[in-house]
Structures are given as C-alpha cells and as structure tokens.
Backbone as numpy.savetxt, mean C-alpha at the origin, in Angstrom:
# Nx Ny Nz CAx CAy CAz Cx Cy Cz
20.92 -0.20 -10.88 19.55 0.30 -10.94 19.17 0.51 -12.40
18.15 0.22 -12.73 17.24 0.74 -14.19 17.51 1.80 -14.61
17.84 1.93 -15.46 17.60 3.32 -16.22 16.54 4.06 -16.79
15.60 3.25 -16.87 14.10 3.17 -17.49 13.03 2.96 -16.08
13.40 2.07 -15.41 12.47 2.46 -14.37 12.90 2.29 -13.01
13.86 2.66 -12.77 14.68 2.80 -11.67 14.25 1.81 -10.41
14.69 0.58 -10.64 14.45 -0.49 -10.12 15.36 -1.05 -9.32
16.00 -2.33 -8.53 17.13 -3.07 -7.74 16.08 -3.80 -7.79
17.07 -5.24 -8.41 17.03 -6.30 -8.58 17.01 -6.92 -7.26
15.95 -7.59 -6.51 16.60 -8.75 -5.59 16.68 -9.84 -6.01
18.01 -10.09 -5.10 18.90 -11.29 -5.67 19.46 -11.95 -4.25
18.65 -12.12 -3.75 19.11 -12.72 -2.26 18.19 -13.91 -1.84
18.56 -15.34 -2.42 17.59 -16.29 -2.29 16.79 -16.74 -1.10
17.45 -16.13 0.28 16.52 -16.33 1.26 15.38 -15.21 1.37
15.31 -14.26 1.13 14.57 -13.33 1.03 13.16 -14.02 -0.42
13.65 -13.90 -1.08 13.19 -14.54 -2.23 12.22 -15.80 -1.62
12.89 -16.61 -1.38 11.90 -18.11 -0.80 10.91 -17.29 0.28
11.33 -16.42 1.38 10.63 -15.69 2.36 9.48 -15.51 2.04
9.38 -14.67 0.90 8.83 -13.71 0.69 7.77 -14.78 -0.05
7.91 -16.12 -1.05 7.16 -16.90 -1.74 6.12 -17.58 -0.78
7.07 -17.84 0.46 5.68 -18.78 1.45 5.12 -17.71 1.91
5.76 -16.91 2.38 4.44 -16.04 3.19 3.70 -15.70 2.10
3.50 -15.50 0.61 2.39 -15.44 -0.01 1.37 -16.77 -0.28
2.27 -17.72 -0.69 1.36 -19.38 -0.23 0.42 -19.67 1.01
1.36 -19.07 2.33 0.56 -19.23 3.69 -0.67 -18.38 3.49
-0.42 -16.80 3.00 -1.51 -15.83 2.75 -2.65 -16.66 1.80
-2.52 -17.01 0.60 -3.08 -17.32 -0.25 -4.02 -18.72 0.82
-3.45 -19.81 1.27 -4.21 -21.01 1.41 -4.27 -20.73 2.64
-4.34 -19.71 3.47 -4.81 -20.27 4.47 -6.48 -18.97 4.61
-6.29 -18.38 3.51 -7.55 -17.34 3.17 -8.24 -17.93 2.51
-8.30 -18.76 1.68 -9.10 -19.52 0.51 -9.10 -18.53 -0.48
-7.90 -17.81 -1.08 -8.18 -16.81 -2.01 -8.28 -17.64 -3.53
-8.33 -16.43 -4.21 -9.04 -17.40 -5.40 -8.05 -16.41 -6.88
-7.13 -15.70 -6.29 -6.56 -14.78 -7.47 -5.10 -14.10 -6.98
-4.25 -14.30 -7.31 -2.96 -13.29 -6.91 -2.35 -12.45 -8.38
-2.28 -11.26 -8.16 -1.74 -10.23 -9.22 -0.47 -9.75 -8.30
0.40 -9.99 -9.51 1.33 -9.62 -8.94 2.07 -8.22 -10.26
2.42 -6.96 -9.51 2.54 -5.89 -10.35 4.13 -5.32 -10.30
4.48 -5.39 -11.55 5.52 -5.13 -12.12 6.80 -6.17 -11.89
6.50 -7.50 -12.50 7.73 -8.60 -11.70 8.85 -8.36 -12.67
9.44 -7.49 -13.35 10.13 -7.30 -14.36 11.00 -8.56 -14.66
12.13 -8.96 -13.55 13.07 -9.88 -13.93 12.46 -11.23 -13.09
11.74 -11.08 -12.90 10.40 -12.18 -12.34 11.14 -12.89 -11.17
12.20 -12.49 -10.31 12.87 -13.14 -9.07 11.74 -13.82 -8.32
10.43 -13.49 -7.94 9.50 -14.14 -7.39 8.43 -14.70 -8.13
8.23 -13.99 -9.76 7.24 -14.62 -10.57 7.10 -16.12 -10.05
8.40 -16.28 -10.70 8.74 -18.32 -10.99 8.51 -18.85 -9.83
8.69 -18.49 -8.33 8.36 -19.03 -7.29 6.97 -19.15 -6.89
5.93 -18.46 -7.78 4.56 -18.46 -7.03 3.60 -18.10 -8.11
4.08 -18.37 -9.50 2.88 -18.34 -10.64 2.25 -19.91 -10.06
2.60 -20.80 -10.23 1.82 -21.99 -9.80 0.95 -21.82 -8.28
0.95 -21.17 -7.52 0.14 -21.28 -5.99 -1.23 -21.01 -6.87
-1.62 -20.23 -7.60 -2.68 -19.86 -7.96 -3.35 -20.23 -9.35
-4.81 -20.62 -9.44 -4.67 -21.02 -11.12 -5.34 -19.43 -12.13
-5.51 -18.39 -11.33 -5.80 -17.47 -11.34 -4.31 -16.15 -10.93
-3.25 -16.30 -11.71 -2.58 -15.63 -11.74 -2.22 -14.77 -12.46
-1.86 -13.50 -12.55 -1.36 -12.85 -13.63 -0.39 -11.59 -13.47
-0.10 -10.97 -13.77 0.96 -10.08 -13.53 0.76 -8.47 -14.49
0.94 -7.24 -14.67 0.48 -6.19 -14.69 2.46 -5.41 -14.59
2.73 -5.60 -16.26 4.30 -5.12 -15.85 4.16 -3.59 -17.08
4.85 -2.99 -17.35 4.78 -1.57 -17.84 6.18 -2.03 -18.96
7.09 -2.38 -18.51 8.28 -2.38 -19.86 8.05 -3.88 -20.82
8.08 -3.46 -21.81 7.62 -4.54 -22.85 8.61 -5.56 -23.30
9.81 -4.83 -22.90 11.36 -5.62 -23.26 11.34 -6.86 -22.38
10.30 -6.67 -21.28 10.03 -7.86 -20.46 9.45 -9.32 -20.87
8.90 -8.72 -22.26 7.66 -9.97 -23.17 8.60 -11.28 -22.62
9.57 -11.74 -23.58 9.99 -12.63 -23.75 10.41 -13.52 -22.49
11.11 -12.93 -21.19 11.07 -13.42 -20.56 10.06 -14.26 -19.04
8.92 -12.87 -20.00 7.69 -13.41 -18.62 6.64 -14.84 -19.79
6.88 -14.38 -21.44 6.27 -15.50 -21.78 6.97 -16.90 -21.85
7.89 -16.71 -21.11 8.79 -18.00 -21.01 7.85 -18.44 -19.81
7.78 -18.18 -19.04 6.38 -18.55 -17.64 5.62 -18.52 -18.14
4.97 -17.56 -17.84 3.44 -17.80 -18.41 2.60 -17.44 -19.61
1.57 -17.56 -19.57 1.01 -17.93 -21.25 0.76 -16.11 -21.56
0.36 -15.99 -22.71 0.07 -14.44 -22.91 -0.89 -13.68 -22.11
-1.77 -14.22 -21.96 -2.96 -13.94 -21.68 -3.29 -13.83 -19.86
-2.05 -14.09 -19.24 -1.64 -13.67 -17.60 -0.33 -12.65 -17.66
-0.44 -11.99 -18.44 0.46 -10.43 -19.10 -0.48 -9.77 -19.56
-0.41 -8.87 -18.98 -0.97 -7.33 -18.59 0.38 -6.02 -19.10
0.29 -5.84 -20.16 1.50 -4.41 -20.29 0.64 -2.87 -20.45
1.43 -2.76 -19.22 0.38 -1.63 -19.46 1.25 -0.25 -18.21
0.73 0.47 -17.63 1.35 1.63 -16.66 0.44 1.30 -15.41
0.92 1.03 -14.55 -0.20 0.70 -13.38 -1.04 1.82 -13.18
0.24 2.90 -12.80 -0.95 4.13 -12.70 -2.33 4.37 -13.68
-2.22 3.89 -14.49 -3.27 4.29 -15.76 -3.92 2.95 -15.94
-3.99 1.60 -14.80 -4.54 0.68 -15.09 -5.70 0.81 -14.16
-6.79 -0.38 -14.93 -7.64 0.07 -13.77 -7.71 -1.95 -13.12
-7.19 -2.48 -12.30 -7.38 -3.30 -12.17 -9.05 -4.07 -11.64
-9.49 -3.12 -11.41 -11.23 -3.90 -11.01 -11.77 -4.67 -12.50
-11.56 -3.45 -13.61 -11.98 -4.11 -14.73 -11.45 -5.69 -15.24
-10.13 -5.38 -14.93 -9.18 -6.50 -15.69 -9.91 -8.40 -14.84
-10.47 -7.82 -13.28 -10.89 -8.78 -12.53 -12.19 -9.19 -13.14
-12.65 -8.15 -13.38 -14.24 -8.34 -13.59 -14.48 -9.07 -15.34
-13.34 -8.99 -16.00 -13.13 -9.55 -17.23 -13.11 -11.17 -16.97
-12.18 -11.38 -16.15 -11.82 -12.90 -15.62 -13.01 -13.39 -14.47
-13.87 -12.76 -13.97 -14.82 -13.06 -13.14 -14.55 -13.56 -11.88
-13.51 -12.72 -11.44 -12.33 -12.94 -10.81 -12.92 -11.48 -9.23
-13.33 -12.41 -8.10 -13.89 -11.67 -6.82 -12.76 -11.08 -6.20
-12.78 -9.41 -6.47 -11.98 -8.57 -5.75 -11.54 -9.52 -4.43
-12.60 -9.22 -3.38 -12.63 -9.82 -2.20 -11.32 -11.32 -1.98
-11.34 -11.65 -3.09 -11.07 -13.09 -2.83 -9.05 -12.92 -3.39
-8.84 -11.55 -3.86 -7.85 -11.59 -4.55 -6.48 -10.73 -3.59
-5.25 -11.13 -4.02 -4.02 -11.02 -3.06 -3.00 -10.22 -4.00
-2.76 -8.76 -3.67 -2.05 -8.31 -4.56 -0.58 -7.93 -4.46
0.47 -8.19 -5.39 1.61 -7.89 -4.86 2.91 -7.01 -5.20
3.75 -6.32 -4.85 4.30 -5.55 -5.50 5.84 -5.60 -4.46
6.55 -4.95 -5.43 7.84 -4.17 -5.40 7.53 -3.09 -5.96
7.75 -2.04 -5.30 7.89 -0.78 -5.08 8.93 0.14 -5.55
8.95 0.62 -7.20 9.65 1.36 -7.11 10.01 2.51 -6.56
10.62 3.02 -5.26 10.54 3.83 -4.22 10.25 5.13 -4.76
10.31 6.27 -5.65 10.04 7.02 -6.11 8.34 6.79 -6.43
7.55 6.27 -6.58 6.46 6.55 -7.34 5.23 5.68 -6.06
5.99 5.95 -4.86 5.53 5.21 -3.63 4.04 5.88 -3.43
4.24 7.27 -3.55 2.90 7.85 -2.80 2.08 8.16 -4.06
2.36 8.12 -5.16 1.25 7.99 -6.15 0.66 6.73 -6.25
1.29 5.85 -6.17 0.82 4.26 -5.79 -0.56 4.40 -4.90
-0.06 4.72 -3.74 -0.48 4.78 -2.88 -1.69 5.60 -2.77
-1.72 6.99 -3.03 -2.97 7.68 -3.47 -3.88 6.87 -4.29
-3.21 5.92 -5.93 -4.12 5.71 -6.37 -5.20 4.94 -6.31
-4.51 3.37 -5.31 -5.49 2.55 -4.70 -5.82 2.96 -3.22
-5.52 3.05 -2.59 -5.68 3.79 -1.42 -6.50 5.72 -1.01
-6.63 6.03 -2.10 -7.25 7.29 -2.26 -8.67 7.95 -1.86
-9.57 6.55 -2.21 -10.60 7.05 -2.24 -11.57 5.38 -1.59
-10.81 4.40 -1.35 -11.61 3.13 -0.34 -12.82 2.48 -1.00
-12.57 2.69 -2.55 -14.17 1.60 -3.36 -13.32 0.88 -4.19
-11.71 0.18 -3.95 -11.66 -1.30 -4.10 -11.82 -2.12 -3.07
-11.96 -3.67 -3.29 -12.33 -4.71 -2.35 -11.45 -5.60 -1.74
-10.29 -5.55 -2.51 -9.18 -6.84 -2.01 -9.05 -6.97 -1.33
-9.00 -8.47 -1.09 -8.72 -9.07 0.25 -7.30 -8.39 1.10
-6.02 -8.40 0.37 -5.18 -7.54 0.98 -3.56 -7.62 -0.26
-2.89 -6.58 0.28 -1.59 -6.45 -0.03 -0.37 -6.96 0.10
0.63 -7.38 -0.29 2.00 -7.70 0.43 2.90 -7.05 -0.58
3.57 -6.05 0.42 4.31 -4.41 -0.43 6.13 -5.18 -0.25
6.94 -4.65 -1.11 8.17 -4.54 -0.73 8.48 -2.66 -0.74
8.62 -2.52 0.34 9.02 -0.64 0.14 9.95 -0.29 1.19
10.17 0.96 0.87 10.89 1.68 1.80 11.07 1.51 2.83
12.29 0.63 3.78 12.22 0.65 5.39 11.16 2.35 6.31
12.08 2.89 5.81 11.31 4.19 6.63 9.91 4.70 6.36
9.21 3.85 5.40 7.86 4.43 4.91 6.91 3.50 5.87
7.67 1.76 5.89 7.34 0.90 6.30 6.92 0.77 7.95
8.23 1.60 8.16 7.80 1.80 9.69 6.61 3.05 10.02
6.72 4.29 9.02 5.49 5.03 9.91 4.20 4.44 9.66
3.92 3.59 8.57 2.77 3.05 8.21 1.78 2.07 8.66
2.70 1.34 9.65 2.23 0.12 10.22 1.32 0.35 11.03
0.18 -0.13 11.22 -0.82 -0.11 12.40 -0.35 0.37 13.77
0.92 -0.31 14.06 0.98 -0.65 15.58 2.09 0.68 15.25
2.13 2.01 14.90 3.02 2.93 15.04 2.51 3.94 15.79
3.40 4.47 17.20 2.15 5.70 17.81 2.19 6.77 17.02
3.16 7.54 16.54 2.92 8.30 16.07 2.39 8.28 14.48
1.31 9.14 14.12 0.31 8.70 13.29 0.64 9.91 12.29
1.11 9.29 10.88 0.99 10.95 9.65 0.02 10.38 9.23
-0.04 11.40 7.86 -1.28 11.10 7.09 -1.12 10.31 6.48
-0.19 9.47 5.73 -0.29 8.32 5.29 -1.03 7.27 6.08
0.41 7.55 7.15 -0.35 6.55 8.15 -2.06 6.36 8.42
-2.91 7.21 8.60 -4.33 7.46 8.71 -4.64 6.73 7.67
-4.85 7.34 6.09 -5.34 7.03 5.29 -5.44 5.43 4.77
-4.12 5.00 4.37 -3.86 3.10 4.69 -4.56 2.65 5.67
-4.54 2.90 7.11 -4.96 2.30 8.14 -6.35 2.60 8.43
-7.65 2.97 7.63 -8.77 3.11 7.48 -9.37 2.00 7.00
-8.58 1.84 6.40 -9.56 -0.06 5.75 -8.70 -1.01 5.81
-7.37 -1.12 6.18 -6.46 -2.30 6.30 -5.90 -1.95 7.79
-5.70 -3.17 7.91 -4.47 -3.30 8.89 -3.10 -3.96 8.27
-2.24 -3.18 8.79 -1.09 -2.86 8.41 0.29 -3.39 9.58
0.75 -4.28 8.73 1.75 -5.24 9.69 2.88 -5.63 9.10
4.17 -4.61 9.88 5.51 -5.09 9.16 6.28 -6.20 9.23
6.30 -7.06 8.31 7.09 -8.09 8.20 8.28 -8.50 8.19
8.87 -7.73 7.84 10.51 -8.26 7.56 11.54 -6.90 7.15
12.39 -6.69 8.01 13.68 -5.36 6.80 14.47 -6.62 5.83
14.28 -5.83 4.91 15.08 -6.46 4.08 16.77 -5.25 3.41
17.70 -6.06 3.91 19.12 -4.87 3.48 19.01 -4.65 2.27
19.96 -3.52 2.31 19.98 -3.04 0.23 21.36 -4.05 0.23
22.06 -4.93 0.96 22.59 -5.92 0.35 22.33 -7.28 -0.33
20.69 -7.32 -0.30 20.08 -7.91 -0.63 19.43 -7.88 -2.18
19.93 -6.67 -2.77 19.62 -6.51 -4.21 21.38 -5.85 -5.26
20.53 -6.08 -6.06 21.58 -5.89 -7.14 21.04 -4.34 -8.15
21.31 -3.47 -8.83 22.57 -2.85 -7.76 22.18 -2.35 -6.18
22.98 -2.50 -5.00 22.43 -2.07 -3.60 22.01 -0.84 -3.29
20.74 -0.77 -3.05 20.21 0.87 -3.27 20.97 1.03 -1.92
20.52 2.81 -1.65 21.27 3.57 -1.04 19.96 3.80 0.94
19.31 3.22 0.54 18.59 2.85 1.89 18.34 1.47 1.86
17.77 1.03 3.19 16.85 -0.37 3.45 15.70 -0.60 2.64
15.31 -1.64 2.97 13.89 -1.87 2.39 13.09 -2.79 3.30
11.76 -3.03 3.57 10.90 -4.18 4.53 9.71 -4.42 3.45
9.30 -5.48 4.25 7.86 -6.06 3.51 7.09 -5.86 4.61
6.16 -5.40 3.93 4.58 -5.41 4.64 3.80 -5.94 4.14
2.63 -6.31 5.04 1.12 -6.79 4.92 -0.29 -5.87 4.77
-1.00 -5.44 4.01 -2.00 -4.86 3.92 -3.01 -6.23 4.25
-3.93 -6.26 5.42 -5.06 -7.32 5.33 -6.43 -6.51 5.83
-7.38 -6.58 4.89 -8.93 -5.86 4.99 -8.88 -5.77 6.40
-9.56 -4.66 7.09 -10.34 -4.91 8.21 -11.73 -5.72 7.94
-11.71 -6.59 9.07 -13.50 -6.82 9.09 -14.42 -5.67 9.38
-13.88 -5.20 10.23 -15.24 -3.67 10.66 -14.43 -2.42 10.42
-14.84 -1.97 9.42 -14.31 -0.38 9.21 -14.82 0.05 9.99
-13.83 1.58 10.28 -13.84 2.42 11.16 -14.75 3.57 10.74
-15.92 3.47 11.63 -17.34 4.35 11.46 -16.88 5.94 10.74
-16.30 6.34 10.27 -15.84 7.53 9.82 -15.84 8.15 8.45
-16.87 8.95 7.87 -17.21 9.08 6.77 -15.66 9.62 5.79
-15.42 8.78 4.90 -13.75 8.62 4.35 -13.36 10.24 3.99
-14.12 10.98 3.06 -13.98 11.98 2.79 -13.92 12.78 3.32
-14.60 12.95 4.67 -14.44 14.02 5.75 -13.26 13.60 6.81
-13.13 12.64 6.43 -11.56 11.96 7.37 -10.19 12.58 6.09
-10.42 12.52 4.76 -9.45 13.14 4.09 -9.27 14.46 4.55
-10.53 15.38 4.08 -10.47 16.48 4.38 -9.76 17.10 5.53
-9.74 16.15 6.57 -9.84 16.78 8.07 -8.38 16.96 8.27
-7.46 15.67 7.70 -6.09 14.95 7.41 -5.40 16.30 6.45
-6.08 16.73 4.64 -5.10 17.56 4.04 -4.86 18.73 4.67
-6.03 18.80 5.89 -6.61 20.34 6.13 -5.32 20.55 7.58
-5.26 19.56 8.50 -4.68 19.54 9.72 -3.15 18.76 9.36
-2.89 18.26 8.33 -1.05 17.33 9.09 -0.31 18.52 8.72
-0.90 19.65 7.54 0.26 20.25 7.10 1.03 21.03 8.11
0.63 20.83 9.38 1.19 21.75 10.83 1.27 20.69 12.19
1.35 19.28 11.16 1.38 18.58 12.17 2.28 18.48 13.81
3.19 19.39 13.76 3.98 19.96 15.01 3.46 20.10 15.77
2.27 21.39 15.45 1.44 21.79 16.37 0.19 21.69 17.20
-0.48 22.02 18.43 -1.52 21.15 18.56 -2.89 21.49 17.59
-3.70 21.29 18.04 -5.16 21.29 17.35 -5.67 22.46 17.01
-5.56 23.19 18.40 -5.58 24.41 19.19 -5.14 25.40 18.09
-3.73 25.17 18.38 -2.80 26.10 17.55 -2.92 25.89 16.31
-3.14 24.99 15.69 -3.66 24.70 13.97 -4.83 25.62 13.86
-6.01 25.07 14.45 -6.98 26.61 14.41 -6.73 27.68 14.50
-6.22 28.59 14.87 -5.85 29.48 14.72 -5.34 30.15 13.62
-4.59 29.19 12.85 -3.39 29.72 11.84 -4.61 29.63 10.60
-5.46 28.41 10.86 -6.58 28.23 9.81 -7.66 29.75 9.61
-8.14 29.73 10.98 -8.77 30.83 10.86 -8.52 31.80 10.11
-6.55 32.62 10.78 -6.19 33.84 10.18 -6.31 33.58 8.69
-5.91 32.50 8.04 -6.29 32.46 6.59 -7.35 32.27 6.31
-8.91 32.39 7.13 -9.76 32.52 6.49 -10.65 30.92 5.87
-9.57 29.80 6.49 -10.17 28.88 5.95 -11.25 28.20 7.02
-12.06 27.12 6.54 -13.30 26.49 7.32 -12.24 25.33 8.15
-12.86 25.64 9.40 -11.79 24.25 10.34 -13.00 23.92 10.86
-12.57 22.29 11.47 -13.53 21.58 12.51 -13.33 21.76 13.43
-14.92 21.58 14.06 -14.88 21.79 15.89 -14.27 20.59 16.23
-13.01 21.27 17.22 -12.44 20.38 17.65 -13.10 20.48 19.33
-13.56 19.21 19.88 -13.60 19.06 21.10 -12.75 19.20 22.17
-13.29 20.18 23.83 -11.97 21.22 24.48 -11.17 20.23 24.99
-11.65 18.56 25.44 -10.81 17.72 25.31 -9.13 17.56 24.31
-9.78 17.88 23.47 -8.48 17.05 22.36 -7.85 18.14 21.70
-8.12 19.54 22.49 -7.41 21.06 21.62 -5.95 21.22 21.75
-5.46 20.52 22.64 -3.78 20.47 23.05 -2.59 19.12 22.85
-3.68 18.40 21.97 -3.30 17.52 21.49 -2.88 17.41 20.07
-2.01 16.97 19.77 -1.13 16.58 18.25 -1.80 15.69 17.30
-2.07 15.95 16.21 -2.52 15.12 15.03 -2.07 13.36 15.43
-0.81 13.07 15.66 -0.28 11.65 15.82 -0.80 11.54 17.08
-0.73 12.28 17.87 -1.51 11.83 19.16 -3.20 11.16 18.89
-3.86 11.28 18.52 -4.71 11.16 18.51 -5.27 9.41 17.98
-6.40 9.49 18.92 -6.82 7.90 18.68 -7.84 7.69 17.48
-8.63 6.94 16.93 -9.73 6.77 15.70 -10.87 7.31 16.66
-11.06 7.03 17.74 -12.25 7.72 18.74 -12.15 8.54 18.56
-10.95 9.56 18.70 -10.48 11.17 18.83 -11.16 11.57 17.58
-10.78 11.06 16.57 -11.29 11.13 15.20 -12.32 11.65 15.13
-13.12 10.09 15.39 -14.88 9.85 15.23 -15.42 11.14 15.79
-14.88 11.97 16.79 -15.39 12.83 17.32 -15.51 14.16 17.08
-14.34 13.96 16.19 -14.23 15.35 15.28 -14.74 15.26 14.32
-14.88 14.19 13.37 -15.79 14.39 12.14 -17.33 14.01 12.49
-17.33 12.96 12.99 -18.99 12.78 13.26 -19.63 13.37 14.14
-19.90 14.85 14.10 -20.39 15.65 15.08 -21.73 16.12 14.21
C-alpha cells in the first residue's frame, strides 16, 4: 500500500481487461463524448482506455506520477491537482466538453470514500452522464439500487442515479492485498428524477438515520424531547423503519 496515498495496486489482468470493456461498451453504446478518469496513479487501466475517447483526460493528485502518465498522454490530458479541491465542471467547460455526455471513473481510495462522495453527490447540480466506481465490497453492496435495506448513503446516491453492482473484485487481485474485498459499480443518470425537493430529502435523512433502529414513531419522540423541528410523519408509515421505507413513503413526508 502507498504511503502517501494509501492505495493497492491492481494487478490482476482479467479484472483489468473487465473493467476496460465495460467502459468501451458504456462509452459507445451511449454516444458519450468525454471519459475522466481520476487518480490512475500507476495507470493499470489508463493504457487500456486513453484511446476509446478523443476527449480524455485524467485528474491525479501525486506529481511523482508526471513522467509516467506523460509517457501516455500529452500534457495537457493531466490534471494535478486534489480532487477534493477540484472543480471538474470548470475543467469541462474549458474543453467545451457536455457534462451530460461525459463518463467518469475512479478507484477509490477506501478511506476518503464518503468525502468523495459528499462532494459530488452532495448537493445534485452536476450533469454526468454516469460513474464506474472501484470501492469497498461492503459500501458497494448497501449502495446499490436493488438493496432493501436503505441508509443514508444509500438514499442520497440513489436520488439521481441508479446504482448497479457489477463485479467483487478479491484483495487477491491487487498488490499489496488489502485487508477487505473490493466490487465495481455503475452510477447511470436517471431519466426522471424522483419528484422530491433534494434539500428537504437531506434534511429529513441527517435529521432521521441517526436512530435508524428505530421506527418513525419512536424517532419523534426522542426529536421532540430535544426540542428539535421533526416532520409530519403520516399514521400510515409511524411504525415503520427509515430502510423500510419506499421513495413514495418519502414523497409523502416531504411533499406535504
């Protein structure tokens, strides 16, 4: 693992090729027009899929990387910079380069998962067409669309994407072998967002998972004694669990 940015190398060539078509299939069979791919340090997939796109570029943070990513590609599809502190809309809008039309991709350094995640996912005014994540087996599974039980991650991702796990990938599959699994997922836009004003769907989420055990019912309560503002929850859905609950269940609690 990195010492600098605590990384595992994959080094498992079927995984590797895997992982290259299903971005080719993504790319041509969408008509996309841009793939960013963020943080390829030792570029195991760079070299497999800088050519799918003539609109490629990459967004890496360690600089010791120069030499080997300008061995690929030209300067000017290098981006060094901290993702967190990047703003990628600009970098698109420089290249004239349609959010909508663009495919973004990552390895996940597992530590810095849910700041990632907050930062594009936070607030729902980027456009991309969609994601393809390498992360955490266990993050991978509560996140996916098709999971019944629902956290707040889960909610928040699954508001404007649909979310579809692809593949576990073993930690024998990297160099050095981390100490859990890992899977790939799919982030792909919804066509029809879910009628639910985003911010009052946050609110409703920081305000209710932190007791996610309990039902609705019993969350009010505990809210009250502290004095804080809760939503009317409908007498339908008061004995029901945060993961229980459907996007209707939702709609009904915030859009009242």
């Amino acid at each position: 693992m990195s010492t600098y940015l605590w990384q595992n190398f994959l080094v498992d060539t079927k995984v590797k090729t895997y992982i290259a078509d299903k971005i080719k299939q993504i790319y041509e069979d969408n008509n996309l027009n841009c793939i960013i791919e963020i943080w390829p340090w030792k570029w195991a997939i760079t070299k497999k899929i800088y050519n799918i796109s003539d609109n490629f570029f990459v967004i890496e943070k360690d600089e010791t990387m120069k030499d080997h990513l300008e061995w690929i590609l030209d300067k000017a599809q290098i981006i060094f910079t901290d993702v967190l502190e990047s703003d990628i809309d600009k970098e698109l809008k420089k290249r004239n380069i349609d959010p909508t039309s663009t495919l973004i991709i990552w390895n996940l350094p597992y530590y810095i998962t849910s700041p990632i995640f907050r930062k594009f996912f936070g607030n729902w005014d980027q456009k991309y067409f969609g994601w393809f994540f390498m992360i955490q087996d266990e993050v991978g599974q509560k996140i996916q669309t098709e999971q019944n039980k629902k956290s707040f991650l889960r909610w928040l991702l699954n508001y404007a994407y649909h979310i579809e796990y692809k593949k576990t990938v073993w930690a024998k599959c990297f160099k050095p072998a981390p100490k859990v699994k890992s899977c790939l997922v799919q982030f792909q836009e919804k066509e029809n967002k879910i009628d639910i004003d985003f911010q009052k769907l946050f609110e409703f989420l920081n305000l209710y998972s932190q007791f996610s055990r309990k039902t609705l019912w019993a969350i009010d309560k505990i809210l009250q004694k502290q004095n804080k503002d809760t939503f009317k929850i409908p007498e339908n859905l008061k004995k029901k669990r945060l993961e229980e609950l459907s996007w209707e269940n939702i709609k009904k609690i915030i859009n009242q």
